[in-house]
SENUPA-673233 format. One record per residue (C-alpha): residue in one letter; x, y, z. Coordinates in steps of 0.1 Angstrom, whole numbers, padded with zeros to 4 digits, always signed. Layout:
<sites>
aXYZ...
</sites>
This chain:
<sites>
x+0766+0321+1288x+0735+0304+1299x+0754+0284+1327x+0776+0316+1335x+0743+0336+1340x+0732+0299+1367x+0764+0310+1387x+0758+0345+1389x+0718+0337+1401x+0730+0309+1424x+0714+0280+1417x+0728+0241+1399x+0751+0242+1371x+0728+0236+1338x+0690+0250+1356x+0690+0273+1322x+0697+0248+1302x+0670+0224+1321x+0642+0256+1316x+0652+0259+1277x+0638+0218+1277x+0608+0226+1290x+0606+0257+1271x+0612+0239+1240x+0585+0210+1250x+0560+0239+1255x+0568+0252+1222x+0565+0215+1206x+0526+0213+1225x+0516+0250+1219x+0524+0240+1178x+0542+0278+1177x+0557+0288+1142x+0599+0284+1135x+0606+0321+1150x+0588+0322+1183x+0602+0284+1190x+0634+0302+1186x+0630+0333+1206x+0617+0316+1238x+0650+0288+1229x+0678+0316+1230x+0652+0337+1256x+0653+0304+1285x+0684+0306+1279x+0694+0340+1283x+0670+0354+1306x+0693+0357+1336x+0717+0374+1312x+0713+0408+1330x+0716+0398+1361x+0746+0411+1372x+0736+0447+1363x+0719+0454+1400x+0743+0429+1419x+0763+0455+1436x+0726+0472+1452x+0714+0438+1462x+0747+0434+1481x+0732+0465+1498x+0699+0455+1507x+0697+0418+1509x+0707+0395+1544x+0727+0369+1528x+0740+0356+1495x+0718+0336+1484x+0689+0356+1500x+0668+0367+1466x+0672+0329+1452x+0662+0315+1480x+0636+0334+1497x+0623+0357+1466x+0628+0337+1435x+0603+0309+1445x+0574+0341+1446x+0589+0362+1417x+0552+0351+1396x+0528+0351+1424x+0508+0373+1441x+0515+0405+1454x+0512+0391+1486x+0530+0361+1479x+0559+0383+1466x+0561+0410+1495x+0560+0380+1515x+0591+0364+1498x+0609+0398+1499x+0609+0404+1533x+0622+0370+1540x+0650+0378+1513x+0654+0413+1532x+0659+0395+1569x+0660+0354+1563x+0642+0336+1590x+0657+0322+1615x+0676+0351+1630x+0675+0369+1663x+0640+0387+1663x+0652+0423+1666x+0686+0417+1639x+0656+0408+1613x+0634+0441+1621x+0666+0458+1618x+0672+0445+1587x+0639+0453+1572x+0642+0487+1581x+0669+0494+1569x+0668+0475+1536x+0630+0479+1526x+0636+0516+1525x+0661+0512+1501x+0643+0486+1477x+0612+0504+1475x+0628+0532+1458x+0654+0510+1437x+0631+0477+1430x+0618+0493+1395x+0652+0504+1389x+0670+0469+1391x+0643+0456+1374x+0650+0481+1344x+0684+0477+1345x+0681+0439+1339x+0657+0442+1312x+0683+0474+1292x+0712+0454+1300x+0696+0415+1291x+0689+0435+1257x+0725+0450+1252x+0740+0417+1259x+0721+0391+1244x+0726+0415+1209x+0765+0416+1213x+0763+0375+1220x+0748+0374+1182x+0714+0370+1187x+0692+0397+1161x+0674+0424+1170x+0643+0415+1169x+0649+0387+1196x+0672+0412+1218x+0642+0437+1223x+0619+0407+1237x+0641+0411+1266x+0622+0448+1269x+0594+0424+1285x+0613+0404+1309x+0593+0417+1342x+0559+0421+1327x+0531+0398+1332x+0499+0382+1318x+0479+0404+1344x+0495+0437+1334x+0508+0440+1371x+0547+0433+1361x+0571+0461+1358x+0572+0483+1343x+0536+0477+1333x+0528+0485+1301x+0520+0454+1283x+0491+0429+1292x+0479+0397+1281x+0491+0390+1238x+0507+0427+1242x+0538+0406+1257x+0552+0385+1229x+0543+0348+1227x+0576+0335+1231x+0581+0355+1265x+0550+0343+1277x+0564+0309+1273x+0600+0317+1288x+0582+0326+1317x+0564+0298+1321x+0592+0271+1311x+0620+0292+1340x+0597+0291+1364x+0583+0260+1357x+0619+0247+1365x+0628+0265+1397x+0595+0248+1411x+0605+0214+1394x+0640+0219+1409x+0624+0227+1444x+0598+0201+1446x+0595+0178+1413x+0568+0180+1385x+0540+0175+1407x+0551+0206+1432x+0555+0223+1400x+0521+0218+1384x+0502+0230+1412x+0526+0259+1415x+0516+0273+1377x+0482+0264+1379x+0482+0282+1409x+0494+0314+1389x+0473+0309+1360x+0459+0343+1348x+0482+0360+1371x+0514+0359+1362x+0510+0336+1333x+0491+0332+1299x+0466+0303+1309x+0472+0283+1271x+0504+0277+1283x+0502+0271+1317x+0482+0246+1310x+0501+0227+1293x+0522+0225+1319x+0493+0212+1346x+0479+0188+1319x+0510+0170+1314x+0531+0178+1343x+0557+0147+1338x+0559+0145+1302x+0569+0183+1304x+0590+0188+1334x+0611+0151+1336x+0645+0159+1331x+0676+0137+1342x+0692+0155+1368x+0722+0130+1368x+0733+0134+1332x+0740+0167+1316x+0717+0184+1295x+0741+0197+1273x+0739+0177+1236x+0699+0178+1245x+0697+0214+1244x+0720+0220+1217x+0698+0191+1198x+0666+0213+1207x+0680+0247+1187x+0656+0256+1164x+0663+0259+1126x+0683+0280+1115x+0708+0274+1139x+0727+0306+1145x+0762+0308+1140x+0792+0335+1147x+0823+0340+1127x+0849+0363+1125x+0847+0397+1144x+0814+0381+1158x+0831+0360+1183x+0852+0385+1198x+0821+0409+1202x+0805+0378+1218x+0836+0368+1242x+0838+0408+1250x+0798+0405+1260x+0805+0378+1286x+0835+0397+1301x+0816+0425+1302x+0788+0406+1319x+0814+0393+1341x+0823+0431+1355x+0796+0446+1358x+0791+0426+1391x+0809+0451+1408x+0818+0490+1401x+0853+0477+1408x+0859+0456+1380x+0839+0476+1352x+0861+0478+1324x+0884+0454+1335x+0880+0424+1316x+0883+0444+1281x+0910+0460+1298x+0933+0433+1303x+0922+0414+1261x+0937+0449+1251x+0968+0449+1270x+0977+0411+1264x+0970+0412+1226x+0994+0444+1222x+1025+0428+1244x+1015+0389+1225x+1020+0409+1191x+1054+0424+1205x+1064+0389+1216x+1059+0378+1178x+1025+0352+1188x+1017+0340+1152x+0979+0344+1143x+0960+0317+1164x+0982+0326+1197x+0970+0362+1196x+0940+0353+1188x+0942+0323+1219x+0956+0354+1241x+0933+0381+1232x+0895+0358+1235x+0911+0340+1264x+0912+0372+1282x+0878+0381+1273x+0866+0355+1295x+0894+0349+1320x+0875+0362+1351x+0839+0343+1341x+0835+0330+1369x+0839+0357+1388x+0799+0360+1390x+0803+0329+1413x+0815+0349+1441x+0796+0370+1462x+0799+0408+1453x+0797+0418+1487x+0831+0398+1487x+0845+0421+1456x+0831+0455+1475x+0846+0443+1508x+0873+0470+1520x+0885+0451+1549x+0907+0415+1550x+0891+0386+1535x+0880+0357+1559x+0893+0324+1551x+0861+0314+1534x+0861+0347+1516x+0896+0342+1501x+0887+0300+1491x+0856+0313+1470x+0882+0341+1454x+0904+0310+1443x+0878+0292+1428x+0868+0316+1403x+0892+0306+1377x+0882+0278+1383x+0847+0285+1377x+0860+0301+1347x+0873+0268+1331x+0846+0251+1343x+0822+0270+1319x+0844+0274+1287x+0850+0241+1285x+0812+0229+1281x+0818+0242+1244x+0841+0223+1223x+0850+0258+1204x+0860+0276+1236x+0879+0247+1252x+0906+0254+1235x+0910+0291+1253x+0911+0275+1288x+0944+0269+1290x+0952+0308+1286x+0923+0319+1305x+0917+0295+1332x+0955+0300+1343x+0959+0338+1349x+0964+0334+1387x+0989+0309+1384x+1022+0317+1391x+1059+0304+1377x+1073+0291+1412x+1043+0274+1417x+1029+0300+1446x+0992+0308+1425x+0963+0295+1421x+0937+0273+1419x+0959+0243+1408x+0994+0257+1424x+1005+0249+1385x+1045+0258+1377x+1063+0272+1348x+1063+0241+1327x+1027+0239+1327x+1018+0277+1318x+1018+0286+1283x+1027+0322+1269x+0992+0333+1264x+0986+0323+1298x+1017+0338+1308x+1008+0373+1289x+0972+0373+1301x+0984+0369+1341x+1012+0400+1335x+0983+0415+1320x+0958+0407+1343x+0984+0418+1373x+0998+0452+1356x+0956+0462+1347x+0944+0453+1382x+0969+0472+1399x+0959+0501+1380x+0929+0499+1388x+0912+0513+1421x+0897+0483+1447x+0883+0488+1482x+0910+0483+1499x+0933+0507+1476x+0934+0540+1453x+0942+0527+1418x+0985+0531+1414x+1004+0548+1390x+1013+0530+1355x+1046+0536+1365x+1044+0519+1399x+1020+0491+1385x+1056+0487+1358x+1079+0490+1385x+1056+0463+1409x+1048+0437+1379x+1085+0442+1377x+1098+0430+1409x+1068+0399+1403x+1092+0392+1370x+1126+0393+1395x+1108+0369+1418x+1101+0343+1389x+1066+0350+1399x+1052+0360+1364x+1070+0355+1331x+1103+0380+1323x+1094+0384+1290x+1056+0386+1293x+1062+0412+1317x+1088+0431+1303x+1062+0428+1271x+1031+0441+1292x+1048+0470+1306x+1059+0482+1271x+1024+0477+1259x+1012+0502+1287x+1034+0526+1276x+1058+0522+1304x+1097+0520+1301x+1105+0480+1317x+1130+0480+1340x+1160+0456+1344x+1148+0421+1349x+1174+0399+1362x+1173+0364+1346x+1178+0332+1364x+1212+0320+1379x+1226+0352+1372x+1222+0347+1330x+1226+0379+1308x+1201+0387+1285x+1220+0368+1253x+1227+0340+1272x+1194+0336+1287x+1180+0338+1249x+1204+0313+1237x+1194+0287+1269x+1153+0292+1252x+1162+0283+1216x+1182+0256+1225x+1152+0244+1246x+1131+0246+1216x+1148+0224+1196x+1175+0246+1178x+1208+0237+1168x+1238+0262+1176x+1238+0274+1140x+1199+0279+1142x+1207+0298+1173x+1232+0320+1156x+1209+0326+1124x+1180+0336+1148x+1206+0362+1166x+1223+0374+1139x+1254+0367+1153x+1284+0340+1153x+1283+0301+1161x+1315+0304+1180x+1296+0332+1201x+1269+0313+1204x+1295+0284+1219x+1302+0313+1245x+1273+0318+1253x+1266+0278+1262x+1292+0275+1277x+1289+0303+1300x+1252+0296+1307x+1260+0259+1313x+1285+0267+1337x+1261+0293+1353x+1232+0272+1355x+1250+0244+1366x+1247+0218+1335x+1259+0197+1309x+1235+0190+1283x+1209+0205+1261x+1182+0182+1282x+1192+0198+1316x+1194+0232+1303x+1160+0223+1290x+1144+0214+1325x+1156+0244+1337x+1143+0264+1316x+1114+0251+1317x+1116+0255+1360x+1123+0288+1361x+1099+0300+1333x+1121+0309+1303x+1100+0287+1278x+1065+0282+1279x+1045+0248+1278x+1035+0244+1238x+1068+0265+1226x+1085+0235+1220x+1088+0219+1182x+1068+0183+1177x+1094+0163+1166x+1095+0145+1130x+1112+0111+1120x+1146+0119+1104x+1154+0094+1072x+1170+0090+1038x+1162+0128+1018
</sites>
């Protein structure tokens, strides 16, 4: 979550995980008890956790992309000067055409005047929701109450001062900031930078520990991951989620994923829904529902790595536009994978825009590379979107989001029977899909248990009908398909989509019984 939370904010891959270090080293200097080291440890990580709450209005107010990291960031704990000054630059960046940047501070500073303290709420409410659903307890959610307050009492929305803000915010302060200067200038830049807001913005105890040892606090190597280190640095008791727990934690971070944009709210938990149901009419034992169902959670992660304003945009998307909207399963993967646990849901979630024939995206990946959760969650994925409205579109029907993911099914776009397994989920009636080379139904269910490993009399146990049907049935799809073994019929199977990759059977040694 903590390197989701570094895409949505726009800045390197692992800066949370580089603030929880120093976070962690201020704790060790400061000699804080068990519970506070653990509080500012989940708080540097989390702290950004709320960030997509307001991402939609800072679309509406802000120059560029990247404007409120780059220009507004950097002043977020100094003065009041220093931060009006850093605003405006976010508002219109420098460098423009003199009278596009007055235009664009009239216009915008209007609108964040009256919705600054609101964004900063909304952070705060949301940072607390969240981090509670990811596991964390109570008592550690509500610190994220205090996310905009200050030392000085001049944060937002003000009503805590000095040792009224918790100790372990006081720190996570210090220790994210502390690291945004590092990143911009080194230790050094970074010392001066705190000592500068000393009193301010920051609880002078620990900002100077920061100033007095600037290097032993705030050397990090920026060309090795900081991954093991920070999950070295947890604090005792290490906290743990089982169960239920994980799904409610999976379901945060889709959640956080949405609510970049009023277009995609809902849509995440939307599409878990809709895949489990059709996986549990396709007969997915236990761990490939479950696979299906977190894998969805967290399909569109990395999402937060594309610009809202490119989410909210009604008309066509620029090239550049539509290359960032590739890469955001990509991003997706990219995350998940850090953690051993959730590695093993990339393959379903990381591959819901690819297609069968090879026509999606990011990798281009075909049918024998797509597994059937992945398969389920991209019907899903396809049917929910559809349904749902986008600026370019009203939201369709269910009946003519069925009839569409339909015709993808026809095109050996998306999977026949994750489809046809999807739209009978939603309620909907599927309509005719026509299988490959012109295969009925019987015989296109005989061609996937033979790929699987079955013998005809398995075939005819597992369709309840006779082995010399079953021989009609090869033979006719053989001659159909254009084969004349159980290998070919395999590879095409496998080519146009009728078995997924990991449906087949490992295969044993055969000896003496």
């Amino acid at each position: 979550m903590s390197l989701a939370t570094d895409l949505g904010i726009d800045v390197p891959l692992e800066h949370g995980l580089h603030s929880t270090l120093v976070g962690m080293r201020l704790c060790e200097r400061l000699g804080v008890d068990a519970e506070t080291a653990a509080q500012a440890y989940y708080g540097c990580l989390l702290f950004y956790v709320g960030c997509t709450a307001p991402a939609d209005v800072g679309t509406e107010i802000f120059g560029a992309d990247d404007a409120l990291t780059t220009y507004a960031t950097p002043t977020r704990y100094g003065s009041r000067s220093e931060m009006a000054a850093g605003m405006l630059r976010a508002l219109a960046p420098p460098g423009g055409p003199p009278l596009t940047r007055a235009l664009q501070v009239a216009r915008g500073l209007p609108k964040l005047a009256r919705g600054f303290k609101g964004v900063v709420a909304a952070i705060c409410e949301v940072g607390e929701m969240l981090s509670h659903r990811l596991g964390l307890p109570g008592r550690m959610s509500r610190l994220f109450a205090y996310g905009g307050e200050r030392w000085d009492g001049k944060g937002i929305p003000g009503r805590a001062k000095r040792e009224q803000v918790p100790l372990a915010v006081r720190i996570v302060h210090v220790a994210r900031d502390a690291a945004f200067q590092r990143m911009l200038g080194g230790p050094e830049f970074a010392a001066r930078v705190i000592r500068e807001r000393e009193g301010g913005a920051f609880d002078p105890a620990i900002a100077d520990r920061v100033v007095e040892d600037a290097r032993g606090v705030l050397t990090l190597d920026d060309e090795a991951s900081a991954w093991a280190d920070v999950l070295a640095s947890e604090p005792s008791p290490q906290l743990t989620l089982e169960g239920e727990a994980i799904e409610r934690a999976l379901a945060a971070m889709g959640d956080f994923a949405d609510l970049a944009s009023p277009y995609l709210v809902g849509h995440s938990r939307g599409v878990a829904e809709l895949a489990g149901a059709a996986a549990r009419l396709c007969g997915l034992d236990a761990s490939g529902l479950a696979t299906t169902v977190r894998g969805a959670l967290v399909h569109d992660l990395g999402r937060v790595a594309v610009p809202v304003r490119i989410w909210n945009k009604a008309g066509p998307l620029t090239p550049d536009d539509w290359e960032r909207v590739r890469l955001h399963a990509y991003h997706s993967e990219r995350v998940i994978t850090r953690s051993a646990f959730l590695a093993g849901l990339a393959p379903a979630a990381a591959f819901h825009h690819e297609r069968l024939d090879g026509s999606g995206y990011h990798r281009g990946a075909a049918a024998a590379e797509i597994g059937r959760p992945a398969r389920l969650i991209a019907a899903a994925d396809a049917y929910h979107a559809m349904t749902e409205p986008r600026p370019h579109r009203p939201a369709r029907s269910p009946g003519e989001a069925a009839q569409l993911l339909g015709e993808e099914a026809r095109a050996r776009r998306l999977d026949a029977d994750a489809a046809a397994a999807v739209i009978e989920a939603s309620g909907q009636r599927a309509p005719k899909i026509e299988r490959p080379a012109g295969l009925t139904e019987r015989e296109a269910e005989v061609v996937k248990l033979l790929a699987r490993g079955n013998q005809t009399k398995q075939v005819a146990r597992a369709l309840g009908i006779s082995v010399k049907t079953v021989d009609r049935h090869i033979q006719n799809a053989y001659a159909k398909i254009g084969v004349s073994t159980r290998a070919g019929a395999t590879l095409f199977a496998m080519e146009h989509g009728l078995v997924a990759w990991g449906e087949f059977p490992i295969p044993r040694s055969v000896g003496p019984r």
